[in-house]
MDTraj code that builds the backbone (N, CA, C; nanometers):
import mdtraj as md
import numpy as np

residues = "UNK UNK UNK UNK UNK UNK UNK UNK UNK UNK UNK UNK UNK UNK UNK UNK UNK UNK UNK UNK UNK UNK UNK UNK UNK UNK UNK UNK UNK UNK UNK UNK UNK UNK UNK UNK UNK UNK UNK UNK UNK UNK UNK UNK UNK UNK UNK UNK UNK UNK UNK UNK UNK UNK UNK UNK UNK UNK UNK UNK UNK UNK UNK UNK UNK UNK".split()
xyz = np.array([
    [0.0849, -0.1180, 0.0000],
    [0.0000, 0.0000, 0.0000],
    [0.0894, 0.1242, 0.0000],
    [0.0751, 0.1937, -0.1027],
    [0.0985, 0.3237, -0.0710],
    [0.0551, 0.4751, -0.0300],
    [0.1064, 0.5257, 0.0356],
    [0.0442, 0.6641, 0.1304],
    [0.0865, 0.7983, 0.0067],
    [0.0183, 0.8940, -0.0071],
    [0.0816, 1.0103, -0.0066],
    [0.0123, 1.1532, -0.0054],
    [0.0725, 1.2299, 0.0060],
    [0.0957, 1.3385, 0.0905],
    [0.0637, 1.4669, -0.0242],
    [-0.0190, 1.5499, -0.0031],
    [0.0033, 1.6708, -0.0637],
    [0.0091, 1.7869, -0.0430],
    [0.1116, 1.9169, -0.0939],
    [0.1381, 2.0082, -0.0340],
    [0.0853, 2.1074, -0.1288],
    [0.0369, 2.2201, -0.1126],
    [0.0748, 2.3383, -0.1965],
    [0.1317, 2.4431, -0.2038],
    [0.1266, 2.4905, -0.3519],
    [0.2923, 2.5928, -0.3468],
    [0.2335, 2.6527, -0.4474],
    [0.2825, 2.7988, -0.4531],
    [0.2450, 2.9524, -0.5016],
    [0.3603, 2.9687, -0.5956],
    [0.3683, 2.9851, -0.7163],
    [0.4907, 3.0413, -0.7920],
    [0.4868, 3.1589, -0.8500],
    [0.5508, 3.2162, -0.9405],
    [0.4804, 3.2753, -1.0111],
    [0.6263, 3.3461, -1.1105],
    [0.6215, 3.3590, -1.2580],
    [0.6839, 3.3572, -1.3468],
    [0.6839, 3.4948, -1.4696],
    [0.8290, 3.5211, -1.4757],
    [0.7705, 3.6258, -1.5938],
    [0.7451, 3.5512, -1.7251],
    [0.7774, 3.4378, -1.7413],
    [0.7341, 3.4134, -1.8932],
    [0.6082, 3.3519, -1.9463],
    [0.5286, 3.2508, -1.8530],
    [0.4183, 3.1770, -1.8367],
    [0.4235, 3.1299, -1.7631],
    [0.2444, 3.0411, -1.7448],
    [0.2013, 2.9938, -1.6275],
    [0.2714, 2.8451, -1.6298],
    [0.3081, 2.7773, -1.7351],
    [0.4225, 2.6645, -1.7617],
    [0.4880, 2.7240, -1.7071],
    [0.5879, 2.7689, -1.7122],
    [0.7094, 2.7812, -1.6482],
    [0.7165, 2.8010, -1.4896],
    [0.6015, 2.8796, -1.4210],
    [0.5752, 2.9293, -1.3427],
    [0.5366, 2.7662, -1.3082],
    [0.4984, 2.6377, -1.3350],
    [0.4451, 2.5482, -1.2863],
    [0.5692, 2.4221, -1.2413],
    [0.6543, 2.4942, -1.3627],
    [0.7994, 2.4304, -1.3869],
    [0.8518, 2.4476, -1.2682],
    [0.8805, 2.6010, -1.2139],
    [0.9528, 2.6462, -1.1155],
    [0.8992, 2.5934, -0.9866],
    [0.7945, 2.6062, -0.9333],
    [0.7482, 2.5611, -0.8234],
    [0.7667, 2.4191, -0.8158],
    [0.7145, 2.2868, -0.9241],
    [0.8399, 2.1617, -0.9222],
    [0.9217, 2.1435, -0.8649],
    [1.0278, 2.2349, -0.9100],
    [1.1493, 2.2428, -0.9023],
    [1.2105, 2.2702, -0.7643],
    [1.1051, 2.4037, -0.7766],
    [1.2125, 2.4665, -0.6093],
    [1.1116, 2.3138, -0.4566],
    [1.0163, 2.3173, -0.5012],
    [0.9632, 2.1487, -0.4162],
    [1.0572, 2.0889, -0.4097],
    [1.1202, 2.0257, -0.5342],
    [1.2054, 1.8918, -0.5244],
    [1.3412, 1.9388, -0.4650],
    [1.3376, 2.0383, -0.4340],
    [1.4676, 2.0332, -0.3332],
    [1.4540, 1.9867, -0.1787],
    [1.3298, 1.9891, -0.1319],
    [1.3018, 1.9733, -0.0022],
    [1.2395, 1.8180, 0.0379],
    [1.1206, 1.8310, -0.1084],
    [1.0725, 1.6801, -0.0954],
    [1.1012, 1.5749, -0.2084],
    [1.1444, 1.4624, -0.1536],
    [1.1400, 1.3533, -0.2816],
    [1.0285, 1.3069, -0.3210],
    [1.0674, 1.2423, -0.4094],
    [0.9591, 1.1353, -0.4497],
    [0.7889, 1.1700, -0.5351],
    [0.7919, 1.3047, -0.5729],
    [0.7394, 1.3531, -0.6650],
    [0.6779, 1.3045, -0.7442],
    [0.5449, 1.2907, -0.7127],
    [0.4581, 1.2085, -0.8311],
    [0.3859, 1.2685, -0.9388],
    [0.3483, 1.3503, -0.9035],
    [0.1844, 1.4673, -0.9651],
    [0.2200, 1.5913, -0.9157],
    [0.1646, 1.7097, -1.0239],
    [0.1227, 1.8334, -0.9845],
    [0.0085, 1.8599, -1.0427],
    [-0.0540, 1.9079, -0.9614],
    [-0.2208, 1.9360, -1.0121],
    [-0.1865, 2.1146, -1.0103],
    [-0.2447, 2.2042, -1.1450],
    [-0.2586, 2.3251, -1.1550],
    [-0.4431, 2.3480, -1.1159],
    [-0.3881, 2.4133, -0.9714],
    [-0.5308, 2.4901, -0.9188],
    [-0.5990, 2.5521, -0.9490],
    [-0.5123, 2.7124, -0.9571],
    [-0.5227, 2.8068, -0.9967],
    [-0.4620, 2.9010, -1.0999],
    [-0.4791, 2.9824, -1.1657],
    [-0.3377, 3.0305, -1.2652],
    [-0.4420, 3.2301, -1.2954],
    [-0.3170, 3.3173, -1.2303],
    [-0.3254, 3.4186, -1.2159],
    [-0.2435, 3.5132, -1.3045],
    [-0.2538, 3.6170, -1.3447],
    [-0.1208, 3.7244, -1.3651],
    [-0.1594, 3.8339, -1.2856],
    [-0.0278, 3.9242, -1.3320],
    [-0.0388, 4.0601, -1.2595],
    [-0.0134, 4.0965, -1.4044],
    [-0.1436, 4.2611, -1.3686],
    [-0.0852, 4.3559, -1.4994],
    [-0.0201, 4.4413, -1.4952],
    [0.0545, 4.5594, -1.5913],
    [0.1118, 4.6483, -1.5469],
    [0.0860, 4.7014, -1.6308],
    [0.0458, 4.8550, -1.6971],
    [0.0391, 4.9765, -1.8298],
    [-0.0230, 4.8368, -1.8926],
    [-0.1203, 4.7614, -1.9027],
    [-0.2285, 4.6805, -2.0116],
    [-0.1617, 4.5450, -2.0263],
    [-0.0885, 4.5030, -2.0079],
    [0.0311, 4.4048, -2.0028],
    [0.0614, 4.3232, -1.9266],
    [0.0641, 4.1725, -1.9057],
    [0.0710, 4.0631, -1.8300],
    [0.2184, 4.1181, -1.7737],
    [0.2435, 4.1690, -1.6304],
    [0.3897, 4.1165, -1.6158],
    [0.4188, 3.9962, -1.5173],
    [0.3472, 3.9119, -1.4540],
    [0.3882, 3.7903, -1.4183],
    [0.2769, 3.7195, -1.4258],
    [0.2851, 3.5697, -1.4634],
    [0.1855, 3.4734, -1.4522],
    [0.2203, 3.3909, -1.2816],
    [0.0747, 3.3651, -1.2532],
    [0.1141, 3.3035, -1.1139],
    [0.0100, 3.1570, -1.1278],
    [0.1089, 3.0673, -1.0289],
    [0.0112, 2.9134, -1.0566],
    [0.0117, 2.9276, -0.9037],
    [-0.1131, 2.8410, -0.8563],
    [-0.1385, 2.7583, -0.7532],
    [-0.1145, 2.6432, -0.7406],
    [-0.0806, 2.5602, -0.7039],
    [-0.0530, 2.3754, -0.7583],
    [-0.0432, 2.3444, -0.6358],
    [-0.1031, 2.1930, -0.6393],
    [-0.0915, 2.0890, -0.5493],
    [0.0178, 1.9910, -0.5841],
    [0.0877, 1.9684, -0.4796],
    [0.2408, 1.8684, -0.5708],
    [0.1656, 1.7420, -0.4493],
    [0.2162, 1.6383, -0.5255],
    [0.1743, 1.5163, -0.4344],
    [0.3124, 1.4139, -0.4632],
    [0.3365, 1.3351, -0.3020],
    [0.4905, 1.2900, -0.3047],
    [0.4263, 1.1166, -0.2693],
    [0.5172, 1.0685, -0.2678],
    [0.4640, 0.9811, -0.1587],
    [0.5475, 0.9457, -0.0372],
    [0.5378, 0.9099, 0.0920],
    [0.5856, 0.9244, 0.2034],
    [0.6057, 0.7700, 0.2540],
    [0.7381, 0.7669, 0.3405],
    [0.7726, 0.6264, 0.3521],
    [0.7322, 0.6244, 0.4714],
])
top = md.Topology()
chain = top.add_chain()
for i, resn in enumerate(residues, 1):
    res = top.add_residue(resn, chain, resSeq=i)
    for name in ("N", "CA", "C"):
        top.add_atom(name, md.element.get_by_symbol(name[0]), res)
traj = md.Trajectory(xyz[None], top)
């Protein structure tokens, strides 16, 4: 049987909400192993003068735990 665990994490990116989904991955897998799934929650930007300047994700990362 396996257990696992899910956390969520806020990113947010100047180029897209991919990348922005990429990064939060990423900066996760430094802390937790075993990385199975990321579920995209939410997906935001900020504007600035009419203009996207950052995309932001919400995500659920799910690990599994020994």
């Amino acid at each position: 049987m396996s257990v696992l665990k899910v956390i969520e994490v806020l990113a947010d990116s100047d180029k897209s909400w991919e990348d922005a989904a990429k990064k939060a991955v990423e900066k996760a897998s430094n802390s937790v192993d075993n990385i199975k799934s990321v579920y995209i929650n939410e997906q935001s930007a900020t504007i600035k003068d009419g203009e996207i300047q950052s995309y932001r994700v919400n995500v659920k990362i799910t690990f599994g735990i020994k």
